[in-house]
N, C-alpha and C positions, 0 to 999 in steps of 0.2 A: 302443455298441449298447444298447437298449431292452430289448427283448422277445426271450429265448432262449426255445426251443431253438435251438441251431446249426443245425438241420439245418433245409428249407422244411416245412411241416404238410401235408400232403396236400391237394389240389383238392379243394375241396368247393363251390367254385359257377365259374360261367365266370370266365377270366378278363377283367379290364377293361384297356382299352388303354393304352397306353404316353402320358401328357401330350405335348403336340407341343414344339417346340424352340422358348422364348421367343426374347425380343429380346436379343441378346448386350449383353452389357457394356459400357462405353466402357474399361475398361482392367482388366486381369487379376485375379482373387484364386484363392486355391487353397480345395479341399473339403481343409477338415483332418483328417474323420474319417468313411470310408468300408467297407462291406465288400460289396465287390467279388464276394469268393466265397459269398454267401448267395443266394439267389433270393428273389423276389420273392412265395413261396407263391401264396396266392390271386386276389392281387392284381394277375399279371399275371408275363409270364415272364421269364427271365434273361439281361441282356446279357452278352455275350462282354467280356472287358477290352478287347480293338481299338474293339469299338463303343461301350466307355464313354469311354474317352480320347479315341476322337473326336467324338462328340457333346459333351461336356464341352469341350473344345478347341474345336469350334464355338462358343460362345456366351462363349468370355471364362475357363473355367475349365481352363488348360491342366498346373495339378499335383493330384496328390491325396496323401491321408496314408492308406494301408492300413491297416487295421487288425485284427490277428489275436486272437481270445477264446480258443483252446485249444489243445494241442500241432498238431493237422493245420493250422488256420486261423492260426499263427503260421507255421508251415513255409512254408505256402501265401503268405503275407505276402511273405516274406524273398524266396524264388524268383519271384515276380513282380515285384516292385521290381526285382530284380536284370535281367530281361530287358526293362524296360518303365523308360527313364532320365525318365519324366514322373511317376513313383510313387516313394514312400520308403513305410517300412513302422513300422508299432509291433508289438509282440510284448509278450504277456500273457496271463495266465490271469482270465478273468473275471471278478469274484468267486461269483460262482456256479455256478460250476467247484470254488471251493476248498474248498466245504466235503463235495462228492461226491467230489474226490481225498483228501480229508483220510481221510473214510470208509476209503478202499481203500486207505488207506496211502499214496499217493503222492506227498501234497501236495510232498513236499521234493526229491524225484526231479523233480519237471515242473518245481519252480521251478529245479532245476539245466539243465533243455533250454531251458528260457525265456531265462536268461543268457547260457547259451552260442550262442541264438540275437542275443540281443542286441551281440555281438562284429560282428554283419558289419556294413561300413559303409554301407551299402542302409539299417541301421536306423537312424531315429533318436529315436522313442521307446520307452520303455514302457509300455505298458497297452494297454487300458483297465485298469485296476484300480480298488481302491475298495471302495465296501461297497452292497449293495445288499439293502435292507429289504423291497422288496416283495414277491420272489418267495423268498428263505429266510428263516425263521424265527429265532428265536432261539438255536435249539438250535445252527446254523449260523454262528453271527455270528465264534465264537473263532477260526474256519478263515480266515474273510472278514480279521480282524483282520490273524492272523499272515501271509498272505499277503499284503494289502496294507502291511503293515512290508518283508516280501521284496521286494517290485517298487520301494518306495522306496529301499530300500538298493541295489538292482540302478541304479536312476538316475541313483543320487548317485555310484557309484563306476564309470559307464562314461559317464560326464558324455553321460545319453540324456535328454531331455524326458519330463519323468510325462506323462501321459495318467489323471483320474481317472472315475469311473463314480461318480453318486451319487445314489440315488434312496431316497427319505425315508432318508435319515440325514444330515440336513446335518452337523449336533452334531456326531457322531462322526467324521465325513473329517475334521474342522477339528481335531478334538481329536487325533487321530495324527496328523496333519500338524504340528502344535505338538508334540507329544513327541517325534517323532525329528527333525524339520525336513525340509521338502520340499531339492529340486534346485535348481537355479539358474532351469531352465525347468519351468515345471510348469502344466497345461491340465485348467479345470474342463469337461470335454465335455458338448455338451448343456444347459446349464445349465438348471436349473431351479427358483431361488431366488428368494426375490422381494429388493428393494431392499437393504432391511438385509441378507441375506447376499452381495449380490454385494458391498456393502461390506465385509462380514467378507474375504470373498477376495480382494479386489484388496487388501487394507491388509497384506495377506501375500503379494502379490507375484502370485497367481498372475493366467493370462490366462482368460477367458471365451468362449467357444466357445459362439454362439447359431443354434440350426437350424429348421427346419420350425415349431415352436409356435409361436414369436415373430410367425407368421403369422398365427396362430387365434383368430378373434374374443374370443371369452373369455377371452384369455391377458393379462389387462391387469398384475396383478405382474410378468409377465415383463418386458414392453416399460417397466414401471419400473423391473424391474431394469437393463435394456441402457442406460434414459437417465442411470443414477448410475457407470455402468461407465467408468473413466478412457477414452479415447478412443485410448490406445497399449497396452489391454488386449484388446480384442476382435478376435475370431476367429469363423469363420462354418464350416459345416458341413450336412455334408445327413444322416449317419448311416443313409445309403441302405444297403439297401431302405427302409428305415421312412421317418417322419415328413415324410412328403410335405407342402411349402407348399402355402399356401392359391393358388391357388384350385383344386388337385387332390389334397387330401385325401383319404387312403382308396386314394388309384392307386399303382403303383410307384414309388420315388422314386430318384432317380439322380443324379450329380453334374450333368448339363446342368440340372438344376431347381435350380442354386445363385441365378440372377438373380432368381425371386422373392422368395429371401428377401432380397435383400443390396436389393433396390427398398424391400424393406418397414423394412428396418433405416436405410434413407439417412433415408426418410420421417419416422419414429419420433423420429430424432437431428436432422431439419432439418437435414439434411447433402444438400450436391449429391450425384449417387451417382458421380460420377468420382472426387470428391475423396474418397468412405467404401470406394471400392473398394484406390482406393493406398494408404490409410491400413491397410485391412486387410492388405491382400498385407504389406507392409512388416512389419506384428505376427504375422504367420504366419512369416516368416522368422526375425524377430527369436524366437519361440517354438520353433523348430525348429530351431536351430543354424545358419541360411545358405538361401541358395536350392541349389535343384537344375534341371534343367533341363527345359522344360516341353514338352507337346506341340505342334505346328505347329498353327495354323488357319488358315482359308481367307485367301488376303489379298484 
């Protein structure tokens, strides 16, 4: 996730309508990082999980990877996965979560519900965690730190896929991820590096997880990041509500809006998109411990 608060901002202009349902896929991949229980704020209202799964499930994307940022929206994670066999869940504390719990004491108390949510097998990663520069400060970072050492450790030892959050601080992910060592499975979300750091993380094993910008005219570092990215690294994602592809940027974004990105990513790689779509499903599996089983679509 992008842009907190957890909670949607209040209406302040109309909302705009929901993008219509592209051209399905020729063969499956999953949204590996979704949050479901957020709204859409301004941008347009909030689908029910029946109607994400199935819309998503229409057009070729029949798994998603839930993703919870604080104790309710981990809860919330766990319990829908658990009711909903087309979903798995991650459980984590933001980082910018950690250093407002840290404040109020808590920090070590929530990373004890985060683990202990971590246990059920509905889960299979954790995070988002990570460090994020943009929205706390300095005074902030110590909390960010130690918390993101807790979710690594929480990875490593309930053998669950990292899930990281990293926005302007590459350096520093890479530098605690080299002092304690990441998991076996470990997922840069969202990416946002250019070339030479997606090289830094793939040569450390992890996967790349590319969303909505990779769409966006101006995003040209990106899509050289994605063309130096090993080809059994990448991973796709919508980080709905947010980061809606092009060509409905700005509109609500949802897991059925995965086929823009993954046209634009086949494009980018001169890759037919049958063949970048199996290839991805495959490295979503291989990241996530296994398949699980997906939602029906129309036949």
């Amino acid at each position: 996730m992008t842009p907190p608060p957890m909670t949607p901002p209040p209406m302040t202009q109309e909302p705009k309508p929901r993008p219509p349902a592209p051209t399905p896929l020729p063969h499956p991949v999953v949204d590996n990082h979704c949050h479901l229980d957020i709204g859409a704020g301004p941008h347009g209202g909030h689908l029910s999980v029946p109607e994400a799964i199935g819309l998503a499930a229409d057009v070729g994307v029949p798994r998603i990877v839930q993703i919870g940022c604080d104790l309710d929206g981990a809860r919330w994670a766990v319990e829908t996965a658990e009711r909903h066999p087309s979903i798995v869940a991650g459980v984590s504390l933001h980082p910018n979560e950690a250093p407002r719990l840290a404040a109020e004491g808590r920090l070590v108390e929530a990373l004890a519900v985060i683990e202990d949510l971590a246990h059920s097998p509905s889960v299979r990663a954790v995070g988002e965690t990570g460090l994020d520069y943009f929205r706390t400060g300095t005074d902030g970072r110590a909390a960010q730190w130690d918390s993101f050492r807790a979710h690594i450790d929480i990875a490593k030892r309930l053998d669950k896929t990292l899930v990281i959050h990293d926005r302007d601080s590459h350096d520093d992910v890479l530098a605690i991820i080299d002092e304690v060592g990441p998991p076996d499975r470990w997922v840069m979300h969202c990416f946002s590096g250019d070339a030479a750091f997606a090289a830094r993380c793939a040569d450390r094993g992890a996967y790349l997880s590319f969303a909505g910008p990779v769409t966006f005219k101006a995003n040209h570092a990106l899509r050289e990041a994605l063309r130096v990215t090993p080809t059994d690294r990448i991973l796709v994602e919508t980080d709905a509500p947010y980061l809606t592809p092009m060509p409905f940027r700005g509109r609500p974004n949802a897991s059925y809006l995965i086929p823009h990105t993954m046209a634009v990513m086949a494009e980018v790689l001169r890759t037919e998109l049958r063949q970048m779509c199996v290839q991805v499903e495959a490295n979503t599996f291989a990241a996530y411990a296994g398949e699980w089983a997906g939602a029906a679509s129309p036949q």
